[in-house]
C-alpha positions in Angstrom: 75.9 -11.8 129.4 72.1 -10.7 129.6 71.5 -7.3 131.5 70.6 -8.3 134.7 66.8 -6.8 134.3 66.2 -9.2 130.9 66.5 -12.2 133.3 63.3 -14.0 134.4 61.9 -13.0 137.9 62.9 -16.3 139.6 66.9 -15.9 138.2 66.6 -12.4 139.1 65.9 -12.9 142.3 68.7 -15.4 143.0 71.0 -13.1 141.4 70.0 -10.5 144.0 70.4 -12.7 146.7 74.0 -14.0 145.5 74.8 -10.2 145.0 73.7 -10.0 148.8 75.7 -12.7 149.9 78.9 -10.9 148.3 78.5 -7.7 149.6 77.7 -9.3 153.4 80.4 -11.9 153.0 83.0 -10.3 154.9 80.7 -9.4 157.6 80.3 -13.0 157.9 83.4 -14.6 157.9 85.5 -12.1 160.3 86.4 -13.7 163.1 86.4 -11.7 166.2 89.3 -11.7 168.9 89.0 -13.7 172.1 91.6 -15.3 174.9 94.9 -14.9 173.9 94.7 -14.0 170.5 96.0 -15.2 167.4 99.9 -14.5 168.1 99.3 -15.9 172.0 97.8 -18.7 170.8 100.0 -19.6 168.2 102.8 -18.9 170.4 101.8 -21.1 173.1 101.2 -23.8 171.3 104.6 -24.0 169.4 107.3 -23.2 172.7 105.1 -25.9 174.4 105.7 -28.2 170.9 109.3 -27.5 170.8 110.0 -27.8 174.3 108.8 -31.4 174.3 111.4 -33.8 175.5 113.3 -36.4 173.1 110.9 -39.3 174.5 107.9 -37.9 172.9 107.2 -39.5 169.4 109.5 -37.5 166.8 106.7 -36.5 164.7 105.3 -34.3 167.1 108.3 -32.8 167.6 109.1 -31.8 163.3 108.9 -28.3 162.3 106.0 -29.7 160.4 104.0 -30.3 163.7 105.2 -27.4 165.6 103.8 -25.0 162.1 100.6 -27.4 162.9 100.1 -27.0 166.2 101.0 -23.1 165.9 97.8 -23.0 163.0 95.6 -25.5 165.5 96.0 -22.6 168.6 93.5 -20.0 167.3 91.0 -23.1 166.4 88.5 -22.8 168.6 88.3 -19.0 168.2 87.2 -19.6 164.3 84.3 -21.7 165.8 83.0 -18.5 167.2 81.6 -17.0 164.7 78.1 -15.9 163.4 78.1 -18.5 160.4 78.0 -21.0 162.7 75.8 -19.9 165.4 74.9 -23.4 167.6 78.4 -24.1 167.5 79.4 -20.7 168.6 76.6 -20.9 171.6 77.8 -25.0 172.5 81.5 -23.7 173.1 81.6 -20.7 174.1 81.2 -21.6 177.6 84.4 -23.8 177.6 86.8 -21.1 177.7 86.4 -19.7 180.9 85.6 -20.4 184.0 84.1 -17.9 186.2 85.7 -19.1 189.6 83.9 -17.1 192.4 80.4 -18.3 191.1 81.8 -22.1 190.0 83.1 -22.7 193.7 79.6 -21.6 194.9 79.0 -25.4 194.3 82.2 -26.6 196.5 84.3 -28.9 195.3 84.4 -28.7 191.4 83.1 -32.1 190.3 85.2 -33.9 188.7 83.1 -34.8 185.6 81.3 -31.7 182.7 77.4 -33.2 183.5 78.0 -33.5 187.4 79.1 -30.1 187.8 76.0 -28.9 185.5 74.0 -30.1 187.9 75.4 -29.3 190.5 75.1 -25.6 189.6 71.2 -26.1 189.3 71.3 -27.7 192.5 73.3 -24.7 193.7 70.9 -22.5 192.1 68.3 -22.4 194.7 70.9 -20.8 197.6 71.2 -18.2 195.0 68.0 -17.1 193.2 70.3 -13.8 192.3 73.3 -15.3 190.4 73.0 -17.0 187.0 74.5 -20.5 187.7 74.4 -21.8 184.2 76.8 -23.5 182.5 77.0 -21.3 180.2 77.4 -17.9 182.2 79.6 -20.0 184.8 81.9 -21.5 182.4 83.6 -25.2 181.2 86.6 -24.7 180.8 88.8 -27.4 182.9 85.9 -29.9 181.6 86.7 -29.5 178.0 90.4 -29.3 179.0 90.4 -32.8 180.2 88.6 -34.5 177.5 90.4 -33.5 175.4 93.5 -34.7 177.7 91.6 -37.8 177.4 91.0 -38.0 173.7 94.6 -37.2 172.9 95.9 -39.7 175.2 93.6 -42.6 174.0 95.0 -41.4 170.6 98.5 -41.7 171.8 97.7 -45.3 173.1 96.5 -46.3 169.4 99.6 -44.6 167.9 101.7 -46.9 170.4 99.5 -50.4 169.2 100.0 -49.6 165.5 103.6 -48.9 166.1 104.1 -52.4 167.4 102.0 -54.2 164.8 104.3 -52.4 162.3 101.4 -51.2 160.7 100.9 -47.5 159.4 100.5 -44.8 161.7 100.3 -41.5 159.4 96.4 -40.9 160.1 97.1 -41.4 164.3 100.2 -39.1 163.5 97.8 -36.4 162.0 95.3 -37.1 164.5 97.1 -36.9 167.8 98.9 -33.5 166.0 95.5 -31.8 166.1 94.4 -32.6 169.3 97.5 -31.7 171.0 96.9 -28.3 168.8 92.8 -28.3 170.1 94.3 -28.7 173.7 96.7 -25.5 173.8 93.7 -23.6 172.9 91.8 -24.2 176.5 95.3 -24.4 178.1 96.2 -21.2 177.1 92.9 -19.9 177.6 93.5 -21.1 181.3 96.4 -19.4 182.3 95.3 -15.8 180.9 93.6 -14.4 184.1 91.0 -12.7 182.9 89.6 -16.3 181.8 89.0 -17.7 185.3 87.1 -15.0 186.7 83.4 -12.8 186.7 85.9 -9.8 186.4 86.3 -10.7 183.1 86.6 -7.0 181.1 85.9 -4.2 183.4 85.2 -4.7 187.2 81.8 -5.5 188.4 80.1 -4.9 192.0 81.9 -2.3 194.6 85.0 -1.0 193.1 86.9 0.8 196.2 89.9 0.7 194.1 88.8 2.1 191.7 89.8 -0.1 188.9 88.1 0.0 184.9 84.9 -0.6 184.4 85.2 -0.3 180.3 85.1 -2.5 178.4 88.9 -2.9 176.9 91.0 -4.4 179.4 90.3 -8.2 177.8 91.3 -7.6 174.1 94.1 -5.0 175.5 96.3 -7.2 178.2 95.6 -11.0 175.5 95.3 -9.7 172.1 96.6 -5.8 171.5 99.6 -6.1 173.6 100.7 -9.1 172.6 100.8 -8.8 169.2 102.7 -5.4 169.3 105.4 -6.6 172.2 105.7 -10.1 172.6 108.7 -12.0 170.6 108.6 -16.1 170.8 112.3 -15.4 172.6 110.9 -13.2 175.2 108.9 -16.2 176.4 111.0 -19.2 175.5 113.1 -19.1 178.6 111.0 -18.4 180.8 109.3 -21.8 180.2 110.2 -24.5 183.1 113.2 -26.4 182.0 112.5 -29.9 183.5 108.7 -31.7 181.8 106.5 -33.2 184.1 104.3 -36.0 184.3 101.4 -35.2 186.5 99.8 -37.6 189.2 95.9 -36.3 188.6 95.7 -34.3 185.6 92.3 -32.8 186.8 93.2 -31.8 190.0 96.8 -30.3 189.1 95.0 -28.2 186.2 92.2 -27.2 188.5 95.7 -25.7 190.9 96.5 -24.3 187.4 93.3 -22.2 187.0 93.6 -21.3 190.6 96.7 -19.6 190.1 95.8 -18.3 187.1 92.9 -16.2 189.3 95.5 -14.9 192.1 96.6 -12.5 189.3 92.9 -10.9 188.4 93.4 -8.0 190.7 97.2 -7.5 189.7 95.7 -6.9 186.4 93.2 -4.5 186.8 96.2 -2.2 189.0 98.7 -2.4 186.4 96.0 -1.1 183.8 96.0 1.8 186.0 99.3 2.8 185.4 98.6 1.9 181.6 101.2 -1.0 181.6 99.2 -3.3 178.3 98.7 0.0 176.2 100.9 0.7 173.9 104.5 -0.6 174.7 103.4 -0.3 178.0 105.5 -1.0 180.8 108.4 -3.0 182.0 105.7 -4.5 184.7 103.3 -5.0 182.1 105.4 -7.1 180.0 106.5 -9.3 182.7 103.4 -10.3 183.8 102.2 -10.9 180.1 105.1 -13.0 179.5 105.2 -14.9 182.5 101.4 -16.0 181.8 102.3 -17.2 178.0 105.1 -19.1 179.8 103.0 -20.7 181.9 100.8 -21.5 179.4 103.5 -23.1 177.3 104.6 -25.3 180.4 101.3 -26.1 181.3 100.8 -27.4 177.9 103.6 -29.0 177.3 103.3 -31.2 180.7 99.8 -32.2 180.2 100.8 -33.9 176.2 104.0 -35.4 177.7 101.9 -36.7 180.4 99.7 -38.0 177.9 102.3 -40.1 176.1 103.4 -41.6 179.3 100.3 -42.5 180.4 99.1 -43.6 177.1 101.5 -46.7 177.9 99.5 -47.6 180.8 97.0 -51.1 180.7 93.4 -50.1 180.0 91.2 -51.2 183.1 89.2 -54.0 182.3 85.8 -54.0 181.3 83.4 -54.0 183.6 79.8 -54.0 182.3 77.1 -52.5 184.7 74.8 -54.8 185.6 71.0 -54.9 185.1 69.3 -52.8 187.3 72.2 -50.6 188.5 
């Protein structure tokens, strides 16, 4: 091999810039920390998988799809990185939902571009509060579509089965988005997720609660990983799967809940319950929100299988002029 300084300008250069990339590629490629972490993620993702019920397809119910779904938890999370900067600015918004600016526009809308506008419209009550989607949140919106993607996908997996035709690629297909779902359900029932409290409080503090910058990555991603064991959280997880009436408006309860527990947060940080091992209190709560992640998830795929059986509405094209 020539020493680097024989090469021609134009090969020297590229070999300066490859050297570059090296040197900066780790840089590039870590992926930070966000919602529940790696280990809450995964977690969530295979209790809900395992606690499925025999009725759901046995495929999604094989150690092989329960290892999948575990790998599919910390998806979205990877898409948040530097290297991929217009994805990382599209989704970031659909992890959270920042409740006590979202219900500034009453009743959530039902539907991702009816709610953006209705922020803007909201907007003008409240020239002092950023009501953007992407300050405000998406999360229940890209919840549901993807609720709707996997149960369309589940509906396809049910028509091949009958033609006796192959159904591996709807098999991989419905694995994945079942695993790209637990992400924003997870996401969901950590509380820091649904609320402008987000990591350290904001506005008048007469409790005197953090204002750093550590609570987020401490309660989701530091405790967890050094206290939480799949069989603290497995019982914990509601025994009996259910199919739910109105998927939107039963995960918008979902979130709700989720946001009753900011404030019990920030007081247990006070008495240094997610540092460390933490405390007995601590734990609890962080366990009982993986759990409800897990049976959140769980409920929303089964109800997608059962629904997935239902007739598709006929078509109905709009007509000219309307």
């Amino acid at each position: 091999m020539k020493p680097l300084y024989t090469l021609p300008m134009g090969r020297l250069l590229s070999a300066l810039r490859f050297s570059a990339a090296v040197v900066l590629l780790p840089i590039v490629t870590a992926q930070p920390s966000f919602a529940w972490g790696s280990d809450g993620h995964k977690l969530i993702n295979r209790l809900a998988g395992t606690a499925l019920p025999a009725d759901v397809p046995a495929f999604l119910r094989s150690p092989a799809a329960i290892d999948a779904l575990g790998y599919y938890g910390p998806e979205p999370d990877r898409w948040r990185s530097p290297a991929e900067p217009e994805l990382n600015a599209a989704q970031a918004p659909e992890h959270f939902i920042d409740l006590e600016y979202a219900d500034l526009v009453g009743t959530l809308p039902r539907r991702r571009y009816d709610f953006i506008r209705a922020l803007a419209a909201a907007q003008a009550a409240h020239p002092d509060i950023p009501l953007t989607p992407e300050k405000v949140g998406l999360q229940p919106y890209v919840t549901i579509e993807i609720y709707e993607r996997l149960k369309s996908s589940m509906r396809d997996y049910r028509t091949l089965l009958a033609a006796k035709q192959d159904t591996k690629p709807v098999e991989c297909e419905i694995t994945f988005l079942a695993g790209w779902l637990g992400h924003y359900v997870a996401d969901g029932s950590m509380p820091l997720h649904t609320t402008m409290q987000y990591n350290g409080w904001t506005g008048p503090n007469p409790n005197g609660y953090t204002t750093e910058h550590h609570i987020h990555a401490q309660f989701e991603s530091d405790f967890v990983a050094a206290n939480v064991k799949p069989a603290d959280v497995a019982p914990l997880i509601a025994a009996k799967p259910v199919v739910l009436n109105d998927v939107f408006a039963e995960y918008v309860i979902y979130l709700r809940h989720s946001h009753t527990l900011v404030e019990k947060v920030y007081e247990l940080e006070k008495t240094g319950a997610f540092k460390g091992a933490g405390t007995p209190d601590g734990k609890t709560m962080v366990d009982q929100q993986l759990a409800a992640g897990a049976t959140e998830l769980r409920d929303i795929i089964y109800t997608a299988w059962i629904k997935s059986a239902d007739p598709v509405p006929e078509y109905r094209p709009a007509k000219a002029g309307s």
